[in-house]
LUMPA-389390 format. One record per atom (N, C-alpha, C): residue number from 1; residue in three letters; chain; x, y, z; atom name. Coordinates in steps of 0.02 Angstrom, whole numbers, plus 50000, padded with zeros to 5 digits. Layout:
REM residues N
SITE  seq  type  mol   east  north     up  atom
SITE  NUM   ALA    A      X      Y      Z    CA
...
//
This chain:
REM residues 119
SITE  seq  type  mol   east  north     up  atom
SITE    1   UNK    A  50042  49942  50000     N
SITE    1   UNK    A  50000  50000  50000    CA
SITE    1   UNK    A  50045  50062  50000     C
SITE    2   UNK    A  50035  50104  49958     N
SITE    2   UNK    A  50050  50176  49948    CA
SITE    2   UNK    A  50042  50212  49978     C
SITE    3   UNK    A  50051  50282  50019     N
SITE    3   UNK    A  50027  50328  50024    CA
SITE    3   UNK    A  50075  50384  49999     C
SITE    4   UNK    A  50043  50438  49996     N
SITE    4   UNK    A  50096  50504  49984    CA
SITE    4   UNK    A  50161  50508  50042     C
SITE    5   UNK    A  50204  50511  49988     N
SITE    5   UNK    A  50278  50519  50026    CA
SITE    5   UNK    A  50303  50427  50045     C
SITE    6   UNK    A  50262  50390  50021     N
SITE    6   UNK    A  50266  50316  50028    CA
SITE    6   UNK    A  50312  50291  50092     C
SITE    7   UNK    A  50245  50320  50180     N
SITE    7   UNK    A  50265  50313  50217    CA
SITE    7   UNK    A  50238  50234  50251     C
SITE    8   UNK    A  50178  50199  50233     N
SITE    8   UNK    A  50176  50154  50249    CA
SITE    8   UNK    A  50223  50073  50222     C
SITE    9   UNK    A  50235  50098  50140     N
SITE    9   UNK    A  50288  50086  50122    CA
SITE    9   UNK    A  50354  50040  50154     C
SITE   10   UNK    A  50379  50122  50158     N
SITE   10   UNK    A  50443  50138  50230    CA
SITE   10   UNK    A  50441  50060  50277     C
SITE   11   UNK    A  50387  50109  50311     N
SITE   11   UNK    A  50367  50072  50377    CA
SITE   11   UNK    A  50359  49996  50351     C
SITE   12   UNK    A  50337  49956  50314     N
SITE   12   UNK    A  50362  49878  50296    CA
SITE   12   UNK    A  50410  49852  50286     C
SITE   13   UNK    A  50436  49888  50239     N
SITE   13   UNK    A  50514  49861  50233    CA
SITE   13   UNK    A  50563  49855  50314     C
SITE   14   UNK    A  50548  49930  50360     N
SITE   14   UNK    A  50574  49905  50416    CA
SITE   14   UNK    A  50532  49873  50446     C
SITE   15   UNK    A  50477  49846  50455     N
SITE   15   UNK    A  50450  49771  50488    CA
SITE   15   UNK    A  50483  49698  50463     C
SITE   16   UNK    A  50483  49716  50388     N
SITE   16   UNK    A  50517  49656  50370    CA
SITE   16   UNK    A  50596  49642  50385     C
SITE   17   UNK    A  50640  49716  50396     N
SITE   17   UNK    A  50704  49693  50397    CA
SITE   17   UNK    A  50697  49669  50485     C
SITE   18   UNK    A  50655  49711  50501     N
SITE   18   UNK    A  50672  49683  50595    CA
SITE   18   UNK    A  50645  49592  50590     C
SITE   19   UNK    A  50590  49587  50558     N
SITE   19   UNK    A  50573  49501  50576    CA
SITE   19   UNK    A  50635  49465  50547     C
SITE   20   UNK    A  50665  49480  50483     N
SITE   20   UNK    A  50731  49447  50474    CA
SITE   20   UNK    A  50794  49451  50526     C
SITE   21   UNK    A  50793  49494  50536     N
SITE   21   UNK    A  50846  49509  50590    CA
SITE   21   UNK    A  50823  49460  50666     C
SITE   22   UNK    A  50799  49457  50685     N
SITE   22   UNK    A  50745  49419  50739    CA
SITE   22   UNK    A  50773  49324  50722     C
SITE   23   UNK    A  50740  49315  50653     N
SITE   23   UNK    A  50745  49244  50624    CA
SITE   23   UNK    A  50813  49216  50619     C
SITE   24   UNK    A  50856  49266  50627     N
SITE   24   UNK    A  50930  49266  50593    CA
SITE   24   UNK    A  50953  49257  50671     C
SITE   25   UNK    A  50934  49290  50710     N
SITE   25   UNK    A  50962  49287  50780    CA
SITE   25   UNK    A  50951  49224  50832     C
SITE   26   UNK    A  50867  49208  50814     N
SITE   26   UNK    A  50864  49144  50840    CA
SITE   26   UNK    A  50870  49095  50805     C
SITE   27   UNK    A  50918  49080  50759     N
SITE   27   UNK    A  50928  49027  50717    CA
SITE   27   UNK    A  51008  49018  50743     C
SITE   28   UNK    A  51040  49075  50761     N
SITE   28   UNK    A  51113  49077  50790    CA
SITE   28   UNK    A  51099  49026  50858     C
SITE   29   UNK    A  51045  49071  50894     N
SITE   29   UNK    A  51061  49042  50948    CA
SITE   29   UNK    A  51041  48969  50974     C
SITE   30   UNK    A  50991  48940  50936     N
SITE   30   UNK    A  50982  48879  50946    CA
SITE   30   UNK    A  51035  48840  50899     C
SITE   31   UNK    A  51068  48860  50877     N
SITE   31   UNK    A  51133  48806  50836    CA
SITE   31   UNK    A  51184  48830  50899     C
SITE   32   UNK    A  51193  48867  50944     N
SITE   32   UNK    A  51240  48874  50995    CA
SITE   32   UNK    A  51223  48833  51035     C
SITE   33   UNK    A  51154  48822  51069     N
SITE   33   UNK    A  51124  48789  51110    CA
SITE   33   UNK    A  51150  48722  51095     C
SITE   34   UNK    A  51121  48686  51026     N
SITE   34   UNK    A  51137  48628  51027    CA
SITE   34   UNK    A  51204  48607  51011     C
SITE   35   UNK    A  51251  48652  51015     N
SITE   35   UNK    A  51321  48640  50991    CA
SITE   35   UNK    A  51360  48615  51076     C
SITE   36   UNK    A  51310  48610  51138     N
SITE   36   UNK    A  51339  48627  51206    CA
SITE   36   UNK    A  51318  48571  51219     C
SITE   37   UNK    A  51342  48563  51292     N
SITE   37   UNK    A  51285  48518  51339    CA
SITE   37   UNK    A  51307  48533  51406     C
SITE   38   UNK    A  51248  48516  51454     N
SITE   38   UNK    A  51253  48527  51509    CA
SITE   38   UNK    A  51300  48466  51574     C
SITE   39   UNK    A  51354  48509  51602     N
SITE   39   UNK    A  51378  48448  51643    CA
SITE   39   UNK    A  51406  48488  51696     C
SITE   40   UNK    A  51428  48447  51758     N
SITE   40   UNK    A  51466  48460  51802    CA
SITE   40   UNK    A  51516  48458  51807     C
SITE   41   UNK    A  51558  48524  51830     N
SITE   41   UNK    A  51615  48525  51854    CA
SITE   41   UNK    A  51629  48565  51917     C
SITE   42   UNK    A  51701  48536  51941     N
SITE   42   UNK    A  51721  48569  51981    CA
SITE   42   UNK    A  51745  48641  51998     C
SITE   43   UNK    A  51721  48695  52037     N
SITE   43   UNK    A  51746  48755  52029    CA
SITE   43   UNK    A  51796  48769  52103     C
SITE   44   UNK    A  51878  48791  52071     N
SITE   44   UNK    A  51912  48776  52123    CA
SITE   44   UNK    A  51909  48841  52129     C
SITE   45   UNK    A  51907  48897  52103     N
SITE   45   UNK    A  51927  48972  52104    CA
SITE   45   UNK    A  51883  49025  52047     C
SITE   46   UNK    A  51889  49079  52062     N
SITE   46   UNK    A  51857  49139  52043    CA
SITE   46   UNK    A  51876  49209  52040     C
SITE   47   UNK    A  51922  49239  51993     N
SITE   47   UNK    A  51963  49300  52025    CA
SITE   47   UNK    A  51972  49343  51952     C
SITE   48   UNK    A  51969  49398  51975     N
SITE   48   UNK    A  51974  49462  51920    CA
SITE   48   UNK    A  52038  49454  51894     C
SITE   49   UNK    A  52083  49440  51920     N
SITE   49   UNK    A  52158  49446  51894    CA
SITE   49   UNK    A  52183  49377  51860     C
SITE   50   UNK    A  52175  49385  51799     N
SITE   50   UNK    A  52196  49317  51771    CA
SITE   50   UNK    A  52253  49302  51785     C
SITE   51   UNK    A  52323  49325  51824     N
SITE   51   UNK    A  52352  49291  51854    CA
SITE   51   UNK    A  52370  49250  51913     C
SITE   52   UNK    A  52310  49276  51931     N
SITE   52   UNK    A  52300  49241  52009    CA
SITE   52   UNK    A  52258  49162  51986     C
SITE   53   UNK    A  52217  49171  51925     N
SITE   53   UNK    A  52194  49111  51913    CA
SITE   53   UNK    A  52231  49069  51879     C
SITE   54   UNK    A  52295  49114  51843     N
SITE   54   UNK    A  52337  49046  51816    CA
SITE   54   UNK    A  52391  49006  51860     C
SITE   55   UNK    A  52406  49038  51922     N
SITE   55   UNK    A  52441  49038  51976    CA
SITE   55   UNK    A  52394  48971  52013     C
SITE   56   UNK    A  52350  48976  52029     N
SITE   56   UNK    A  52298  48924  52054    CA
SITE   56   UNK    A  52291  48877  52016     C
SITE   57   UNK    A  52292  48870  51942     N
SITE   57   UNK    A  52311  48817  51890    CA
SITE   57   UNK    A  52365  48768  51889     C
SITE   58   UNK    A  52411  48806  51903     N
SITE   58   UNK    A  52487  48783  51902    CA
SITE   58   UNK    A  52475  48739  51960     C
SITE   59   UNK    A  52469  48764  52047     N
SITE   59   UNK    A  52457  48726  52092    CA
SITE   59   UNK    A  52417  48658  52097     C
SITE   60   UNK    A  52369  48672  52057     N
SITE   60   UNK    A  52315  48630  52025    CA
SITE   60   UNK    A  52359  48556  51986     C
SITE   61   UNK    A  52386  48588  51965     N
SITE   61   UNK    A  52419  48540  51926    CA
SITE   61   UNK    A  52466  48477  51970     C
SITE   62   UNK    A  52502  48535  51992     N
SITE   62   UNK    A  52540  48487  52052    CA
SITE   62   UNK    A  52530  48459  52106     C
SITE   63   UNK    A  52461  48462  52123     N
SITE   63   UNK    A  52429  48450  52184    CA
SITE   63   UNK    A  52398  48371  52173     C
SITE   64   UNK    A  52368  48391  52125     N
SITE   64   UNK    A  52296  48316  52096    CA
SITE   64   UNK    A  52341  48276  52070     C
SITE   65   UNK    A  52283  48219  52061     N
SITE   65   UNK    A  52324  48154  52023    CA
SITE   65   UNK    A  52296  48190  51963     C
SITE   66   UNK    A  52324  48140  51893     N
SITE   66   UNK    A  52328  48169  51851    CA
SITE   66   UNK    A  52243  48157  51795     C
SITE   67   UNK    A  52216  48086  51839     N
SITE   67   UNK    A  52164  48048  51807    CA
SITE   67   UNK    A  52108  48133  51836     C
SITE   68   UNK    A  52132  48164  51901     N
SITE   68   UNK    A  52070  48223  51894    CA
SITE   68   UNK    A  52096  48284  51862     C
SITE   69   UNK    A  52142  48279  51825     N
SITE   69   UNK    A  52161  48338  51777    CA
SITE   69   UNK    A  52152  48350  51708     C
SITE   70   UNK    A  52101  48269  51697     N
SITE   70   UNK    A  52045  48304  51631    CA
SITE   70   UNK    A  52011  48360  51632     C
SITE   71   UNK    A  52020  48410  51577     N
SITE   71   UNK    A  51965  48448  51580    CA
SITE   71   UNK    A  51985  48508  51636     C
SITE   72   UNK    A  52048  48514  51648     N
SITE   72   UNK    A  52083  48573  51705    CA
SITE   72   UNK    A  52071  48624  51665     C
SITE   73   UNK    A  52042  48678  51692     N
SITE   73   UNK    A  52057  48753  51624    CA
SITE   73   UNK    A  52022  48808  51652     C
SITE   74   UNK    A  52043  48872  51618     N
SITE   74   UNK    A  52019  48929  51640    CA
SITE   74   UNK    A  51984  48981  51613     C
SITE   75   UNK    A  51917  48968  51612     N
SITE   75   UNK    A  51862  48996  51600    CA
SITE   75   UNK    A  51859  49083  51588     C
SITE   76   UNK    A  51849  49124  51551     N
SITE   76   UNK    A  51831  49214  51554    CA
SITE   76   UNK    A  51775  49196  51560     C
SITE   77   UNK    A  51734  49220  51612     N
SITE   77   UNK    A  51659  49227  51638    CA
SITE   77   UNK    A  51642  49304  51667     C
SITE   78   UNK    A  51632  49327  51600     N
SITE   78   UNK    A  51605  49397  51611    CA
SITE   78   UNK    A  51694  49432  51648     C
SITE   79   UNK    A  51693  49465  51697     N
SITE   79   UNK    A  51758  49512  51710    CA
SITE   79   UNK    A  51772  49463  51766     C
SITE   80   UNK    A  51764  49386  51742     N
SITE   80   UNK    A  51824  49327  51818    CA
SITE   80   UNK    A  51830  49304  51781     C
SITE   81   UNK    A  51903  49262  51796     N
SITE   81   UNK    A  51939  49220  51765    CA
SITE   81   UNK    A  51906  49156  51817     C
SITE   82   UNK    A  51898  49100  51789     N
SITE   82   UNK    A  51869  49045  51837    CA
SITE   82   UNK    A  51898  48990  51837     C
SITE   83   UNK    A  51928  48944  51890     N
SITE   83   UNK    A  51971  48899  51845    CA
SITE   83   UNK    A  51936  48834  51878     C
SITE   84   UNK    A  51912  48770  51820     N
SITE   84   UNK    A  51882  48732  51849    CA
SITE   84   UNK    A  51905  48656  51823     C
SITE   85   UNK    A  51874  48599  51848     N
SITE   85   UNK    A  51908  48536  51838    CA
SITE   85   UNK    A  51862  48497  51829     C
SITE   86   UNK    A  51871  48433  51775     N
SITE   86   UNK    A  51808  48419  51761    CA
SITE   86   UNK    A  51753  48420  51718     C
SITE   87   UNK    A  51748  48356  51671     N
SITE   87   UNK    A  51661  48356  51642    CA
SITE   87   UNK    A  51636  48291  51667     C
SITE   88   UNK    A  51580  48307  51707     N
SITE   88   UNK    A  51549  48259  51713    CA
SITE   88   UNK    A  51481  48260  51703     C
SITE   89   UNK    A  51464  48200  51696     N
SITE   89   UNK    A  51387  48196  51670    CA
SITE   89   UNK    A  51353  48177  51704     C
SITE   90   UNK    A  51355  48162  51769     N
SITE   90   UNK    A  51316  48143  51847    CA
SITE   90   UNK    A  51364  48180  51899     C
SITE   91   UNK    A  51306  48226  51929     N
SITE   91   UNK    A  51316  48248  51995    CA
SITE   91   UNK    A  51365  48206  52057     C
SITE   92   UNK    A  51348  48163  52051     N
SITE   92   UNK    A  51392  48110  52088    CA
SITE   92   UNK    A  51443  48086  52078     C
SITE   93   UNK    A  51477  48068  52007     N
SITE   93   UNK    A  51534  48088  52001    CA
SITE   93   UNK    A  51582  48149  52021     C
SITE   94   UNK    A  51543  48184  52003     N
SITE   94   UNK    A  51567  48275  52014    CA
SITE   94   UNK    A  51588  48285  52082     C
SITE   95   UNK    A  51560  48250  52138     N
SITE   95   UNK    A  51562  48251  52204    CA
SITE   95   UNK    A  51606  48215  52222     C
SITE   96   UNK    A  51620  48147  52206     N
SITE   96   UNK    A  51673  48099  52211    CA
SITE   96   UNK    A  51742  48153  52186     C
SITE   97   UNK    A  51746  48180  52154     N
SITE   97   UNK    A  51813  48224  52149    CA
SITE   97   UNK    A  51809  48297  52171     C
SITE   98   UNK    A  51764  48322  52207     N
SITE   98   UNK    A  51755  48357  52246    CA
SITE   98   UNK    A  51788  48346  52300     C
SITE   99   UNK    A  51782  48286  52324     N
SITE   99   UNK    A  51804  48260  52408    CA
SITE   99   UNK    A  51856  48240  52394     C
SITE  100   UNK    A  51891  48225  52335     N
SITE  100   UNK    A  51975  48226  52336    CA
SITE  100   UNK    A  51994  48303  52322     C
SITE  101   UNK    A  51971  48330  52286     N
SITE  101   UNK    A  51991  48408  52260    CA
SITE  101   UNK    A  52002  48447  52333     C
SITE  102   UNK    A  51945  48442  52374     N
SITE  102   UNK    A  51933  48488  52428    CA
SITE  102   UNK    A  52013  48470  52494     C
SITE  103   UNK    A  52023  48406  52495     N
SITE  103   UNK    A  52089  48392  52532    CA
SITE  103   UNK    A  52134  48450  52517     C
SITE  104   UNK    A  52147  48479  52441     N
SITE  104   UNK    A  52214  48517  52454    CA
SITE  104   UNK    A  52178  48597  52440     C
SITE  105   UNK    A  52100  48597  52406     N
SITE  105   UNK    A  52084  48673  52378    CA
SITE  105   UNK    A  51999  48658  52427     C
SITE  106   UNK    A  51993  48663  52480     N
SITE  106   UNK    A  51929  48671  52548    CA
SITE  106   UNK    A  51890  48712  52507     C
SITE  107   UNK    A  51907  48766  52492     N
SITE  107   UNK    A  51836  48819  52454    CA
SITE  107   UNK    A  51809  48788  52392     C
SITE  108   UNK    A  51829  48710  52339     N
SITE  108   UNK    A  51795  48715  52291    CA
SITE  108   UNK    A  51732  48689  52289     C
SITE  109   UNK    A  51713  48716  52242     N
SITE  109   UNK    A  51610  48680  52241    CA
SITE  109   UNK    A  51582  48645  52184     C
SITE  110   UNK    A  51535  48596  52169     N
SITE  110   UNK    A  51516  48592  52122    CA
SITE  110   UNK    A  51476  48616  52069     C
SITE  111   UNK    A  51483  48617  52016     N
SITE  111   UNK    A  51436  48695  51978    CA
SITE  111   UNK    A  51418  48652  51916     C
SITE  112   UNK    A  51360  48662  51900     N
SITE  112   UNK    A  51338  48636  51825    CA
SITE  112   UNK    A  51339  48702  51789     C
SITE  113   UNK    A  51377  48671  51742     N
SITE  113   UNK    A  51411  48727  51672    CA
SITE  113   UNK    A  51377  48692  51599     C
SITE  114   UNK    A  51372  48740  51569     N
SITE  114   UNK    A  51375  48740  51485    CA
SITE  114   UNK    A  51431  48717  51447     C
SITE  115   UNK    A  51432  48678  51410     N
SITE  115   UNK    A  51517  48646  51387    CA
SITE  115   UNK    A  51500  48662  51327     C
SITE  116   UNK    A  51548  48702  51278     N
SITE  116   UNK    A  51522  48682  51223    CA
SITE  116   UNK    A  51580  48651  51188     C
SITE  117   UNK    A  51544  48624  51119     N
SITE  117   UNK    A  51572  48548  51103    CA
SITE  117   UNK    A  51619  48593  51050     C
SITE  118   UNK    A  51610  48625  51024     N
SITE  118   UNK    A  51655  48678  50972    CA
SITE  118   UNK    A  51651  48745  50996     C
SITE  119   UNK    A  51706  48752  50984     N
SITE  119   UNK    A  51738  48830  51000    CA
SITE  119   UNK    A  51778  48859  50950     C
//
């Protein structure tokens, strides 16, 4: 539909670019979604200064056996560096190396995280 100065026009084309823009966005994000999965890991630490979390890594390293140093690494989560240990796919696993983890690092907890499978 027409009008003078072909303002209703206008006004479709930007309805249509916003519903594309919309379709385009949730098509990203459910291919992110399913590119993840949900599991547990261990969270030994949490700190603004990414050297304090690679410092806690290193210790990490030398502390654990090596069978719980799958999956050791350090997370950017928003403005913390996070450094955590661990994918597991039952809570109860996650806990079983919790109660060895906690012997040498007392503050860590268990946290269900987003993994994703490509990066």
């Amino acid at each position: 539909m027409k009008t003078e100065g072909g303002g209703i026009n206008r006004y479709s084309k930007s309805i249509g670019r916003v519903i594309v823009l919309f379709f385009l966005l949730f098509c990203l994000s459910v291919q992110t979604f399913a590119a993840s999965e949900l599991y547990y890991s261990v969270q030994v630490g949490s700190f603004k200064k990414r050297r304090i979390a690679e410092n806690l890594y290193t210790r990490i390293e030398k502390r654990l056996q090596k069978r719980l140093l799958d999956y050791l690494r350090i997370e950017k989560l928003t403005e913390y560096y996070t450094v955590r240990v661990g994918r597991f796919k039952k809570r109860a696993e996650a806990k079983r190396a919790l109660n060895e983890i906690r012997r040498f690092f007392p503050g860590a907890i268990v946290v269900k995280v987003n993994i994703q499978n490509e990066r």
